[in-house]
C-alpha atoms as a printed R data frame, in Angstrom:
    type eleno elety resid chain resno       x       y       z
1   ATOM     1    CA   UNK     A     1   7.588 -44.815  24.018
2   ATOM     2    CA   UNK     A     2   4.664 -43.278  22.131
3   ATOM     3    CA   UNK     A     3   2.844 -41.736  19.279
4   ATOM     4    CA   UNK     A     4   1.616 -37.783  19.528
5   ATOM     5    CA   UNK     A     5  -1.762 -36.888  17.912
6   ATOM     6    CA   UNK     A     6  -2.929 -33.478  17.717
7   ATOM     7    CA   UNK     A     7  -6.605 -33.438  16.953
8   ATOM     8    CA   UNK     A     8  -8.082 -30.236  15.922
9   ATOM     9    CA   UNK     A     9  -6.877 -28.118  18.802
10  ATOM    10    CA   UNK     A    10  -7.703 -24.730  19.403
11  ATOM    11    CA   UNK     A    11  -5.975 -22.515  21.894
12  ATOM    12    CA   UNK     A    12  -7.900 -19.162  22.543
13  ATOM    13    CA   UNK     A    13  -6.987 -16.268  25.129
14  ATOM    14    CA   UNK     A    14 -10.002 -14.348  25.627
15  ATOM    15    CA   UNK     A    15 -10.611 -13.180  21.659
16  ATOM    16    CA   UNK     A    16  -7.229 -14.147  20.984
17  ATOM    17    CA   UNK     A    17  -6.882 -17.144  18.970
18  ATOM    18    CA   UNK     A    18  -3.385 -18.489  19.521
19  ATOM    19    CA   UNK     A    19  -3.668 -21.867  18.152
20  ATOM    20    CA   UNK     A    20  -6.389 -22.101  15.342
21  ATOM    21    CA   UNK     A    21  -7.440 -25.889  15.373
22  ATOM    22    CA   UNK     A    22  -3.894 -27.402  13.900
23  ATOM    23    CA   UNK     A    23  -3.783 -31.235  13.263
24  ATOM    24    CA   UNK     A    24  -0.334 -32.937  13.231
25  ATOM    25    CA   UNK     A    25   0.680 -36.869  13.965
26  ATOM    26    CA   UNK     A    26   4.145 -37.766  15.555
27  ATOM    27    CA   UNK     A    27   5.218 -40.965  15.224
28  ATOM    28    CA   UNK     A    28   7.006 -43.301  17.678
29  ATOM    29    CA   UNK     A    29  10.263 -42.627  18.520
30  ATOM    30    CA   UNK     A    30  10.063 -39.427  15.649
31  ATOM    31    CA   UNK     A    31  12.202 -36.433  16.487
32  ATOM    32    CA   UNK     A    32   9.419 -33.307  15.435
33  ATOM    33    CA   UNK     A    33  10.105 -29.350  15.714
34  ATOM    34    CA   UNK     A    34   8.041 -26.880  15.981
35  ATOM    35    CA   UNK     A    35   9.545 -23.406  14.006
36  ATOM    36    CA   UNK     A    36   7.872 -20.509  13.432
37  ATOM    37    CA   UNK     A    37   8.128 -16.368  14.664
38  ATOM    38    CA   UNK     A    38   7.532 -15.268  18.045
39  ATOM    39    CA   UNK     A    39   3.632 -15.449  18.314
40  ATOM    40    CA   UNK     A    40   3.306 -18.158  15.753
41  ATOM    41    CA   UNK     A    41   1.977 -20.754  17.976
42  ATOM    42    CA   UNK     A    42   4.414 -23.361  18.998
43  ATOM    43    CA   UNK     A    43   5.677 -22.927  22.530
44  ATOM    44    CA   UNK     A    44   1.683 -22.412  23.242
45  ATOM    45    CA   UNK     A    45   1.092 -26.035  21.393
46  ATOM    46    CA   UNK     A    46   3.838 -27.514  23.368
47  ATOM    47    CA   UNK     A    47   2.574 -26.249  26.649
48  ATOM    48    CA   UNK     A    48  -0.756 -27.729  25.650
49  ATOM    49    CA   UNK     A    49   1.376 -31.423  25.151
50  ATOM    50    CA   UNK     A    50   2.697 -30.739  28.739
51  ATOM    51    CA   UNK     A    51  -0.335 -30.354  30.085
52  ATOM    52    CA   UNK     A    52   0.592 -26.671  31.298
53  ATOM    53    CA   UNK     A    53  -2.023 -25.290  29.228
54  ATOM    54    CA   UNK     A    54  -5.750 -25.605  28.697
55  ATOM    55    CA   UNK     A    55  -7.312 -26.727  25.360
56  ATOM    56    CA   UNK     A    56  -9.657 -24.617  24.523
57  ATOM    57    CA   UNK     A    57 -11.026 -27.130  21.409
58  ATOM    58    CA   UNK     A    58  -9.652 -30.490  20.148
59  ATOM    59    CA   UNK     A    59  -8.206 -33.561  21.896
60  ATOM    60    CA   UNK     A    60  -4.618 -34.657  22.582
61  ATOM    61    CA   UNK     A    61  -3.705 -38.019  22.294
62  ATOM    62    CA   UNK     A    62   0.018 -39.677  23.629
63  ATOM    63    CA   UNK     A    63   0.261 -43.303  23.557
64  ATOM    64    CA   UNK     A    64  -3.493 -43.488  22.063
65  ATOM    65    CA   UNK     A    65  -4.893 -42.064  24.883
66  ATOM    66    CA   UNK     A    66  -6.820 -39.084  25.026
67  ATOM    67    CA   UNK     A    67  -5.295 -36.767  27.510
68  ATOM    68    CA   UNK     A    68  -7.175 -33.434  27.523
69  ATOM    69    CA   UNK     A    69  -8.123 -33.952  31.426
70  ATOM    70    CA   UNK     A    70  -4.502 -35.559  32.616
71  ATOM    71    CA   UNK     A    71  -2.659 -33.640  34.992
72  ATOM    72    CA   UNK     A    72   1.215 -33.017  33.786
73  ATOM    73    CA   UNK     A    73   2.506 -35.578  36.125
74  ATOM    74    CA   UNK     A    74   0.481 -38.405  35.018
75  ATOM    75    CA   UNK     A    75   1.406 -37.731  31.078
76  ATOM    76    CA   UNK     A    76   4.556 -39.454  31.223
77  ATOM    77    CA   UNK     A    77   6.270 -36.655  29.463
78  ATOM    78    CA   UNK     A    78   9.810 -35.110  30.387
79  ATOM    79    CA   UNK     A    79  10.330 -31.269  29.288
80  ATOM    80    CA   UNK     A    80  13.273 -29.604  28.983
81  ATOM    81    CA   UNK     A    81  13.373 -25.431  29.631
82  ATOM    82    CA   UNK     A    82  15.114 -22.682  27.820
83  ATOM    83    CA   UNK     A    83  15.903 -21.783  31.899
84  ATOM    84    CA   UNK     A    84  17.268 -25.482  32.650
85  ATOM    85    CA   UNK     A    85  15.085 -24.639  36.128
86  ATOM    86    CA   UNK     A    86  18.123 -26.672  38.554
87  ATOM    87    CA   UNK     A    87  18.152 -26.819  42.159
88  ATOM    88    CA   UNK     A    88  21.079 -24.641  42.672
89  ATOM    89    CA   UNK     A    89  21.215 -26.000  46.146
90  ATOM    90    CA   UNK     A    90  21.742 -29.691  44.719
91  ATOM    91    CA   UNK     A    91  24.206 -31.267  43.184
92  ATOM    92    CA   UNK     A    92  24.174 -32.594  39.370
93  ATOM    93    CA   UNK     A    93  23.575 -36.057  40.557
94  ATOM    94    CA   UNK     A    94  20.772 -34.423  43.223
95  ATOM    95    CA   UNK     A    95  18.650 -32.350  40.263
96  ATOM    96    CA   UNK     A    96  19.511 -35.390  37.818
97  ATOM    97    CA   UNK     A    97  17.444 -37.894  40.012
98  ATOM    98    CA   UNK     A    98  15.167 -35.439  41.912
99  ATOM    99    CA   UNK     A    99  11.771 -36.623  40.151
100 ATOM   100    CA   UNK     A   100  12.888 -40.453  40.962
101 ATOM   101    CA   UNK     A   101  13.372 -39.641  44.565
102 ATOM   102    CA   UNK     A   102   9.976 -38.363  44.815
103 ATOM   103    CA   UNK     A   103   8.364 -41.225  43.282
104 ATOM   104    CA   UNK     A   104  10.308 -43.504  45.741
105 ATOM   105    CA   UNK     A   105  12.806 -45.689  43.283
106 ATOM   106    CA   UNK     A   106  15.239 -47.759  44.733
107 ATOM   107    CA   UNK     A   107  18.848 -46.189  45.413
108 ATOM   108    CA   UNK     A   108  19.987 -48.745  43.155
109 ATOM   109    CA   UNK     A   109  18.149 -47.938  40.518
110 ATOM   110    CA   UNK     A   110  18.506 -44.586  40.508
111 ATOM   111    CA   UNK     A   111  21.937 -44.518  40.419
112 ATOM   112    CA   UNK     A   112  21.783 -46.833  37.856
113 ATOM   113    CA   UNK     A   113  20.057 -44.710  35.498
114 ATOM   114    CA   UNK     A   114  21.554 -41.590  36.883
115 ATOM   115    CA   UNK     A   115  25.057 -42.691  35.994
116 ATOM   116    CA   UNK     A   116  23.585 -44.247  32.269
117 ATOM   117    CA   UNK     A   117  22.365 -40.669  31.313
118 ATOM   118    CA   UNK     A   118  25.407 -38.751  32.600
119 ATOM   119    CA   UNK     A   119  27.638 -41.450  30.870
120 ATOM   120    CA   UNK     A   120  25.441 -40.490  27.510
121 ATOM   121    CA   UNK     A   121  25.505 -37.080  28.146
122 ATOM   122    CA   UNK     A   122  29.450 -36.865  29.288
123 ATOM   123    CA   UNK     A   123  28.935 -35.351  32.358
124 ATOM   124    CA   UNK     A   124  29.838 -38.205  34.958
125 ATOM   125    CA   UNK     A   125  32.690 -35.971  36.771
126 ATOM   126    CA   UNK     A   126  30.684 -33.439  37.126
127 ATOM   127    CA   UNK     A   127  27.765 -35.158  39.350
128 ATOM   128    CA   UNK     A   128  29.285 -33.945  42.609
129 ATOM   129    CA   UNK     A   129  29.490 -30.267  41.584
130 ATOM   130    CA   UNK     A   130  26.410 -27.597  41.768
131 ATOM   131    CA   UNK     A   131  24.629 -25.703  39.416
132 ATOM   132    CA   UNK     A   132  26.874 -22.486  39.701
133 ATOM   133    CA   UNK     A   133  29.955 -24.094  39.256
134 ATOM   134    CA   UNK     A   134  28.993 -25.469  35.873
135 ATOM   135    CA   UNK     A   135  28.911 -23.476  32.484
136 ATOM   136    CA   UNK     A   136  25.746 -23.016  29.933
137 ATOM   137    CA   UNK     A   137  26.150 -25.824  28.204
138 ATOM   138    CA   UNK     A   138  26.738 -28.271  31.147
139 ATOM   139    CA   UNK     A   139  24.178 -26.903  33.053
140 ATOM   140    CA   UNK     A   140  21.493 -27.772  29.988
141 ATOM   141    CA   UNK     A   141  23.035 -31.483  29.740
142 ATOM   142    CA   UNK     A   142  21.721 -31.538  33.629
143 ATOM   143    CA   UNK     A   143  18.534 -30.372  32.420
144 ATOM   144    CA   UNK     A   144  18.218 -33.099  29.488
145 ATOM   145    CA   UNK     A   145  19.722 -35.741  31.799
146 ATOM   146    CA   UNK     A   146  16.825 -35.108  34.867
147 ATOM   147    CA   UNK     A   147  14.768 -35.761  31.474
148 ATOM   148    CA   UNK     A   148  16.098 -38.974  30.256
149 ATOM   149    CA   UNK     A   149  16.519 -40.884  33.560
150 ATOM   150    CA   UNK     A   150  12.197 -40.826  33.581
151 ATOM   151    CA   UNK     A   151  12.655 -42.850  30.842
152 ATOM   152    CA   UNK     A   152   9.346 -40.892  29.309
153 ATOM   153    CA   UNK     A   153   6.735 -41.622  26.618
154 ATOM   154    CA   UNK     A   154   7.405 -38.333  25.329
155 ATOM   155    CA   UNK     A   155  10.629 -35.599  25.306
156 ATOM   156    CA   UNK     A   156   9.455 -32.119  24.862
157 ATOM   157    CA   UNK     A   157  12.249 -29.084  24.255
158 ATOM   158    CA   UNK     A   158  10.812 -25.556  24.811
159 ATOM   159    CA   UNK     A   159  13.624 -23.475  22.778
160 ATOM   160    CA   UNK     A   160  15.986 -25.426  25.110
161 ATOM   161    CA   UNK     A   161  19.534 -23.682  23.339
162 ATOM   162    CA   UNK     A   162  18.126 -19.554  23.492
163 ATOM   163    CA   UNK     A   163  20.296 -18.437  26.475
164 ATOM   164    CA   UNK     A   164  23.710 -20.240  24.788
165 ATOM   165    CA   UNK     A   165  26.156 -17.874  22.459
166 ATOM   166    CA   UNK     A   166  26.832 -19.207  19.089
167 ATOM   167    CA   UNK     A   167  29.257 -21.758  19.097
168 ATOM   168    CA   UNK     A   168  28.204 -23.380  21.759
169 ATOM   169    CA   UNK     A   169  24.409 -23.586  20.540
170 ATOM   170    CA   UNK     A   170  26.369 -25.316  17.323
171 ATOM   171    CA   UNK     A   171  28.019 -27.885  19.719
172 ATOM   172    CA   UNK     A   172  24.853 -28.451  21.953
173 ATOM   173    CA   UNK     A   173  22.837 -29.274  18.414
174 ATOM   174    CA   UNK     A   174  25.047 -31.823  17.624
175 ATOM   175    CA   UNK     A   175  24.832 -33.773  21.381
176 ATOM   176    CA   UNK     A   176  21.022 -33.437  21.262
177 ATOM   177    CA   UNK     A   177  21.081 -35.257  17.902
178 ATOM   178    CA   UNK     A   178  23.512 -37.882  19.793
179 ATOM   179    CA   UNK     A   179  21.440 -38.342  22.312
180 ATOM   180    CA   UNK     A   180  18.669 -39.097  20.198
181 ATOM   181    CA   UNK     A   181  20.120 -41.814  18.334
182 ATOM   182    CA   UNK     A   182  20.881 -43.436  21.631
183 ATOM   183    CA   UNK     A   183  17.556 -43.000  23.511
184 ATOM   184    CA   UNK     A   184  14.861 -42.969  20.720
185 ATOM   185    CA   UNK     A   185  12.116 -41.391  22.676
186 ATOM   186    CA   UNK     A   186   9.580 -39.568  20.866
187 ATOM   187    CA   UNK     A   187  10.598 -36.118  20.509
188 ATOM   188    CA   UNK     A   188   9.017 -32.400  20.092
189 ATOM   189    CA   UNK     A   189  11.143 -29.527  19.966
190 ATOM   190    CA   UNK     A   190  10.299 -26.090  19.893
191 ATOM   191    CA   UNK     A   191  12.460 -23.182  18.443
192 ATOM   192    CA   UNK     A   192  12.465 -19.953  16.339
193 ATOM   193    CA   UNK     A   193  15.831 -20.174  14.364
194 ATOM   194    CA   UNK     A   194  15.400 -22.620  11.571
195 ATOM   195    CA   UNK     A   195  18.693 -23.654  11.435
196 ATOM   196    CA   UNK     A   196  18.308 -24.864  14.469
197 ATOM   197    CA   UNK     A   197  14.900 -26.977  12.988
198 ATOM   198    CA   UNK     A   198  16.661 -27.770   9.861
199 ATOM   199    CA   UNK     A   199  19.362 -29.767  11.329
200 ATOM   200    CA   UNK     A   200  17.960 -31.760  14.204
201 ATOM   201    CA   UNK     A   201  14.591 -32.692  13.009
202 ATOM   202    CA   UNK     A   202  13.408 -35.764  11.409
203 ATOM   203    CA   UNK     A   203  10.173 -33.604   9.978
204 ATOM   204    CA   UNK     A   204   9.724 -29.853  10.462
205 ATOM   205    CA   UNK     A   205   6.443 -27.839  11.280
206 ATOM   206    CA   UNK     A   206   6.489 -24.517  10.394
207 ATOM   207    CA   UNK     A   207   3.773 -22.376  11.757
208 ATOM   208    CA   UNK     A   208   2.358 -19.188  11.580
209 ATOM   209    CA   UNK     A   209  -0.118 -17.057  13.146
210 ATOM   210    CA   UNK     A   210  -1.671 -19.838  15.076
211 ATOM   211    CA   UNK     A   211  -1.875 -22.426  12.305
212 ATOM   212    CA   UNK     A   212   0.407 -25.162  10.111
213 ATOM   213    CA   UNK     A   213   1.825 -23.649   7.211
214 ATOM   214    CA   UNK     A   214   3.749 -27.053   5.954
215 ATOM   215    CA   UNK     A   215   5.036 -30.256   7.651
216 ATOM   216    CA   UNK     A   216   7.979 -32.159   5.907
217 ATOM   217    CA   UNK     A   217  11.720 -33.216   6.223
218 ATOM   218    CA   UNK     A   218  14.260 -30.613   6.516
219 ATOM   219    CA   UNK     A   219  14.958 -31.575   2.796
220 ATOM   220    CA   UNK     A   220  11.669 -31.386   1.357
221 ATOM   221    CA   UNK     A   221  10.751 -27.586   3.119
222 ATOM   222    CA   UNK     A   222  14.179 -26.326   1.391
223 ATOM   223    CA   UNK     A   223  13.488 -27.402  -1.908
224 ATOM   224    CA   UNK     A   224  10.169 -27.947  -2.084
225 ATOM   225    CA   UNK     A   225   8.274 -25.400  -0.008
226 ATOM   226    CA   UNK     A   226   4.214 -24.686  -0.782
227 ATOM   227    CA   UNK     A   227   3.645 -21.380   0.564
228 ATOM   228    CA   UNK     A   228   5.323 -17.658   0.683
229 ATOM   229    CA   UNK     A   229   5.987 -17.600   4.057
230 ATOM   230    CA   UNK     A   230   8.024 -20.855   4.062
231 ATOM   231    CA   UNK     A   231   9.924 -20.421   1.401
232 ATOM   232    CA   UNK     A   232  11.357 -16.685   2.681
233 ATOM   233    CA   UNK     A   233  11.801 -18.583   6.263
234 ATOM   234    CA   UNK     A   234  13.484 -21.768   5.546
235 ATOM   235    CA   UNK     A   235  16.893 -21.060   5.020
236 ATOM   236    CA   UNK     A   236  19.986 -18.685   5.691
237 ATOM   237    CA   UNK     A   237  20.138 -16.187   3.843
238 ATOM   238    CA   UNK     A   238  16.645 -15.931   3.008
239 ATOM   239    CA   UNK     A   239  15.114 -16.985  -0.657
240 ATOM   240    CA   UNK     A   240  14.962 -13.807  -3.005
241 ATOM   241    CA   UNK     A   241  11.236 -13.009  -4.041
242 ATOM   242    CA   UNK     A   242  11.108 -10.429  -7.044
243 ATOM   243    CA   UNK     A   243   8.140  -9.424  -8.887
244 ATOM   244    CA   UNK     A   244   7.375 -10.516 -12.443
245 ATOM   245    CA   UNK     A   245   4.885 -11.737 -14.438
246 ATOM   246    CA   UNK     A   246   5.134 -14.415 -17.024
247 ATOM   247    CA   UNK     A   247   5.162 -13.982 -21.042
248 ATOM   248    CA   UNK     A   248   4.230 -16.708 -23.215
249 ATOM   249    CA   UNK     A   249   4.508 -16.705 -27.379
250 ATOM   250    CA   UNK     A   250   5.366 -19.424 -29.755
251 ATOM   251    CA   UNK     A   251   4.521 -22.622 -27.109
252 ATOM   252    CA   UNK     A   252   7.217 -21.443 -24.917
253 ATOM   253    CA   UNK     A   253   7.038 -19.492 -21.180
254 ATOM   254    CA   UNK     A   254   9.156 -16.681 -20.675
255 ATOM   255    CA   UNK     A   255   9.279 -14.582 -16.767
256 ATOM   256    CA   UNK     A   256   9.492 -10.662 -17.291
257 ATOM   257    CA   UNK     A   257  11.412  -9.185 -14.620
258 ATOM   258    CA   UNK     A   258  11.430  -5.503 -16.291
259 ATOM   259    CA   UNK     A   259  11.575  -4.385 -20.213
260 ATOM   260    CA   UNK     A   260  15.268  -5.121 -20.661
261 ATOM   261    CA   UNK     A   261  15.415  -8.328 -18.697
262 ATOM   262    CA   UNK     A   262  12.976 -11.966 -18.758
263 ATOM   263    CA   UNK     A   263  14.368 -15.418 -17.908
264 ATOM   264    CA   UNK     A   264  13.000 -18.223 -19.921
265 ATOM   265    CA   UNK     A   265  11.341 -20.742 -17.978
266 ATOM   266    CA   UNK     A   266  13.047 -24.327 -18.646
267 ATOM   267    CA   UNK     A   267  11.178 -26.709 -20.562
268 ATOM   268    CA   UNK     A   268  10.866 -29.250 -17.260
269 ATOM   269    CA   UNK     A   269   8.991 -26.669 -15.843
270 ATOM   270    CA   UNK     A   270   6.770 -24.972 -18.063
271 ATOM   271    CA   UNK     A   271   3.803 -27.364 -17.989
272 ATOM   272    CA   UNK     A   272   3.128 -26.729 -14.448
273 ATOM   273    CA   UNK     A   273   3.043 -22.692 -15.223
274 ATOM   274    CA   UNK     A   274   0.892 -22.211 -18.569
275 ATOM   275    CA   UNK     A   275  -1.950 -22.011 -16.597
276 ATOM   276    CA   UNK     A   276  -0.646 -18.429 -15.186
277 ATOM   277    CA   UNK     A   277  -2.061 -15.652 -16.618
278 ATOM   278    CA   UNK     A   278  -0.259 -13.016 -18.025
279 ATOM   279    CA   UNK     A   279  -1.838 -10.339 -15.684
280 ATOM   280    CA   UNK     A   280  -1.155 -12.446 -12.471
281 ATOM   281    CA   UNK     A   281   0.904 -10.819  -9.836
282 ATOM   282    CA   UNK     A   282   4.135 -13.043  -9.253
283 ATOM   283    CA   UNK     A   283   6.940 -13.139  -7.446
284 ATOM   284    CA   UNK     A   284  10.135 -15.348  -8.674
285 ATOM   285    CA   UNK     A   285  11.897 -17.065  -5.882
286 ATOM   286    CA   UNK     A   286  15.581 -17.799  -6.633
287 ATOM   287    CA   UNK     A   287  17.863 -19.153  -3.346
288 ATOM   288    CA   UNK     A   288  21.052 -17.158  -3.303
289 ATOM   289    CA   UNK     A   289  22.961 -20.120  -4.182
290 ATOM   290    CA   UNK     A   290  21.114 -20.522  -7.512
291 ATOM   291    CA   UNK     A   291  22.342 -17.016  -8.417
292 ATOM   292    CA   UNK     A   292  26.227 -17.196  -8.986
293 ATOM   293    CA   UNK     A   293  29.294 -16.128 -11.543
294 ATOM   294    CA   UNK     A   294  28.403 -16.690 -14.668
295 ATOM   295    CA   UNK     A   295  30.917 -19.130 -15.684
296 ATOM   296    CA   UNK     A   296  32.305 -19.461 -19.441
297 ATOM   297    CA   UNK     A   297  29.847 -22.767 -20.159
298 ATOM   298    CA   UNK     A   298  26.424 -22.361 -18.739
299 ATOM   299    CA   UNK     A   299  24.319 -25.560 -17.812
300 ATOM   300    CA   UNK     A   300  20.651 -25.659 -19.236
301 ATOM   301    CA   UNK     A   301  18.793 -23.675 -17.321
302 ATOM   302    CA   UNK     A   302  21.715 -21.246 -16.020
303 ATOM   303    CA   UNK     A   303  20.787 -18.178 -17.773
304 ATOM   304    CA   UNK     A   304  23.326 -14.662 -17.682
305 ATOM   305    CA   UNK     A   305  22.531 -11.667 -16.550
306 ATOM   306    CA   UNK     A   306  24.572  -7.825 -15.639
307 ATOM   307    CA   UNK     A   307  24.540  -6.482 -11.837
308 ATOM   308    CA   UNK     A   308  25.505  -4.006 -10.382
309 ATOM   309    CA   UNK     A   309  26.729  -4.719  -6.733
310 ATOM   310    CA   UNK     A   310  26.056  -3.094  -4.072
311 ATOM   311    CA   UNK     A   311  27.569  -4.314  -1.414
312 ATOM   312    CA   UNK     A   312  29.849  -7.940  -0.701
313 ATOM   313    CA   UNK     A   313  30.397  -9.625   2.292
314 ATOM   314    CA   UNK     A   314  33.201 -12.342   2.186
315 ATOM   315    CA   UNK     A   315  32.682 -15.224   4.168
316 ATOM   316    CA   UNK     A   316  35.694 -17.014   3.736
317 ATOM   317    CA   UNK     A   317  34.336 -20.093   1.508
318 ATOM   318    CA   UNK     A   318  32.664 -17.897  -0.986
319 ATOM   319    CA   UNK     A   319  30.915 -14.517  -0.988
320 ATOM   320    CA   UNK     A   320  27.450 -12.626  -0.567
321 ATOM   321    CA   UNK     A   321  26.864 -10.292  -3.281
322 ATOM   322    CA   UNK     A   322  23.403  -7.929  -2.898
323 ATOM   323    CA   UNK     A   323  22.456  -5.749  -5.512
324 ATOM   324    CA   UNK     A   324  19.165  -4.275  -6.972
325 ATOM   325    CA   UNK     A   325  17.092  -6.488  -9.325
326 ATOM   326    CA   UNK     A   326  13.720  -4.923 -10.336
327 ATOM   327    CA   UNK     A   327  12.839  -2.546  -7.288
328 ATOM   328    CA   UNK     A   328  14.099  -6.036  -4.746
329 ATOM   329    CA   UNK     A   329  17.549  -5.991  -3.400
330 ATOM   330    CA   UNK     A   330  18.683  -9.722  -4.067
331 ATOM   331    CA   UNK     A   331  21.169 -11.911  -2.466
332 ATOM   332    CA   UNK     A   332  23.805 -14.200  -4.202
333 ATOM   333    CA   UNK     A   333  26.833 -16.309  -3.920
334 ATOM   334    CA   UNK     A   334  29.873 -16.414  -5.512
335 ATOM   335    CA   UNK     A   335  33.237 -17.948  -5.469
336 ATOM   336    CA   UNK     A   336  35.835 -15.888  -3.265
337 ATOM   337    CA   UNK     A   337  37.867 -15.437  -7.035
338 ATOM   338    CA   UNK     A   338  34.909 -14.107  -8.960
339 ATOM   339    CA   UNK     A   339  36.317 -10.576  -8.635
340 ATOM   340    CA   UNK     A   340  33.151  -9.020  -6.576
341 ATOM   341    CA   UNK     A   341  33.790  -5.596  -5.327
342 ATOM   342    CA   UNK     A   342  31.713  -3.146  -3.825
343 ATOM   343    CA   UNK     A   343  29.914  -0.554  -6.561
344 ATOM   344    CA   UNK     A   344  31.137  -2.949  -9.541
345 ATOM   345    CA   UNK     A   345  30.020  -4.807 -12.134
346 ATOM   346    CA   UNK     A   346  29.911  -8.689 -12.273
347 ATOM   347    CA   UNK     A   347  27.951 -11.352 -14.675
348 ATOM   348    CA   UNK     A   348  26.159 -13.482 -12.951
349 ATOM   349    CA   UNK     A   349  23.944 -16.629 -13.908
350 ATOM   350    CA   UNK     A   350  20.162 -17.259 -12.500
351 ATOM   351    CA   UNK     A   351  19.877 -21.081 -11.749
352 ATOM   352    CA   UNK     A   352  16.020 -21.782 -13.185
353 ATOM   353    CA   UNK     A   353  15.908 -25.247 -12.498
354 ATOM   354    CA   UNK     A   354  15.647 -24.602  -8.704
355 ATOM   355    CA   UNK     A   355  13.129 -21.400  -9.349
356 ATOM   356    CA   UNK     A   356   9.834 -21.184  -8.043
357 ATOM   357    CA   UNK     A   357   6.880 -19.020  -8.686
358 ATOM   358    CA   UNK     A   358   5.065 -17.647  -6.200
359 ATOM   359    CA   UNK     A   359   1.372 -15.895  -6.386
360 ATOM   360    CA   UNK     A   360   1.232 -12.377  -4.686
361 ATOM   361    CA   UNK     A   361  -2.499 -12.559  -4.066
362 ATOM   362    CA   UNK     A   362  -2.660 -16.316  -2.194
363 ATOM   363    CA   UNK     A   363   1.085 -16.914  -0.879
364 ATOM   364    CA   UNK     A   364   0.613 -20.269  -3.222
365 ATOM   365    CA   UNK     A   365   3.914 -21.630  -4.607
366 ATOM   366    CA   UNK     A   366   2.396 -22.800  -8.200
């Protein structure tokens, strides 16, 4: 088992700069994913962890050594594909203890941990079979089982669930997390759904255009994100961002969405915002579950407002509701019995205590 330490590390392609000198420490044993778009970065820093790409700047350090120059079979690293790259020639048991056999391990032993990964991963009746008699998701519990017999310093997950369909990209979530808790190697993950990120990591790095936007628990990105760009891609559906600006007379803060509508800003929150000027360029950031019914006793801080819907989607549990807020279609939810139609009118309430203000110019939540 070991640490990760990314040291300043650069990753340029002729004048393209992929990777634009990102820091980041993983901790023993940590479980650590990388999210971001396509081109943000991530599967290019991973590759660089592997040892499958170059550094162009910066060191890499695994275990507290420095391993810029260390080819990928000396890292002591184990990487999972989105492809699951198995011998289709071989059987399960075969591709499971392939790298063993070339590094000469006793029978014994190999079967040993063989059978100790397939009993983890609940494959051990299928160690006889071959690659194309074995679905999706049993052919990438192969893949993660050739990984945990090498007993590695380091796991690494290149967007390991992409080819699945939905439900069973759910399930496979759930026995990667399993598997974790049983073998508590050092883990980085790479994918672009944040759901995905959200629900398996210990902390989440989000990245974009070749640098770290924020690192934190699942937790802390969701409620307490520091830039634009996080807080519109953490979470499903995304945060609401609609302009305003902010008003203050009389000691208190008020946000102006247009001249018939402002929100007052609750008192637990107004210290941090009197330094905005009224001519800044803002954008209020409201989750759709902060904007709901409007119930017959509001909470402080729940504040009523008309709409207009648009369109609804029910989802069973409760139901989207989009409508037009200041020039911004915005996204809420309400209760399946709130009475949302299509083209109708509904009060709803804007939850302020979970708001966040957001300056146009920088991308800074304030």
């Amino acid at each position: 088992m070991a640490d990760v330490k990314l040291r300043s590390i650069v990753k340029r392609y002729d004048e393209v700069e992929a990777v634009r000198g990102i820091d980041l420490d993983i901790a023993d044993h940590e479980f650590v994913v990388l999210v971001g778009p396509s081109g943000c970065g991530k599967s290019t820093t991973l590759r660089m962890i592997a040892g499958l790409e170059d550094i162009t700047d910066g060191e890499i350090l695994i275990g507290g050594d420095v391993v810029n120059d260390v080819p990928p079979k000396d890292r002591d690293i184990a990487m999972v594909f989105q492809n699951y790259a198995l011998y289709p020639h071989m059987t399960v048991f075969q591709n499971m203890s392939f790298g063993l056999r070339l590094k000469r391990y006793p029978k014994a032993e190999i079967k040993k941990r063989v059978d100790e990964a397939a009993r983890i991963l609940d494959i051990k009746e299928l160690l006889d079979r071959r690659p194309k008699a074995l679905s999706g998701g049993q052919r990438q519990r192969v893949a993660m089982g050739r990984a945990i017999v090498r007993n590695p310093k380091v796991f690494l997950f290149d967007e390991p669930l992409s080819n699945l369909d939905a439900k069973l990209r759910v399930q496979m979530r759930t026995e990667i997390k399993k598997v974790h808790q049983q073998v508590r190697t050092t883990t980085v993950y790479v994918t672009h759904d944040q759901v995905e990120a959200m629900t398996l990591a210990d902390r989440v790095v989000v990245m974009h255009n070749g640098i770290i936007e924020q690192v934190g628990t699942p937790q802390d990105l969701y409620h307490a994100p520091k830039t634009h760009f996080v807080a519109g891609f953490i979470g499903s559906p995304a945060m609401n961002f609609i302009p305003c600006r902010i008003e203050g007379a009389n000691g208190s803060l008020t946000i102006r969405l247009n001249e018939t509508l402002s929100f007052p800003v609750p008192s637990a929150r107004a210290d941090r915002y009197r330094a905005l000027k009224e001519t800044d360029k803002l954008l209020l950031g409201l989750r759709p579950e902060h904007i709901t019914e409007a119930g017959p006793h509001l909470a402080p801080g729940e504040v009523p407002f008309d709409a207009n819907l648009h369109v609804t989607e029910p989802m069973g549990m409760e139901t989207l509701v989009y409508f037009p807020l200041n020039g911004t279609q915005v996204c809420g939810r309400v209760n399946p019995n709130a009475g949302a139609q299509d083209g109708r009118p509904l009060k709803l309430a804007a939850d302020l205590n979970n708001m966040h203000l957001i300056e146009e110019a920088t991308g800074r939540v304030v």
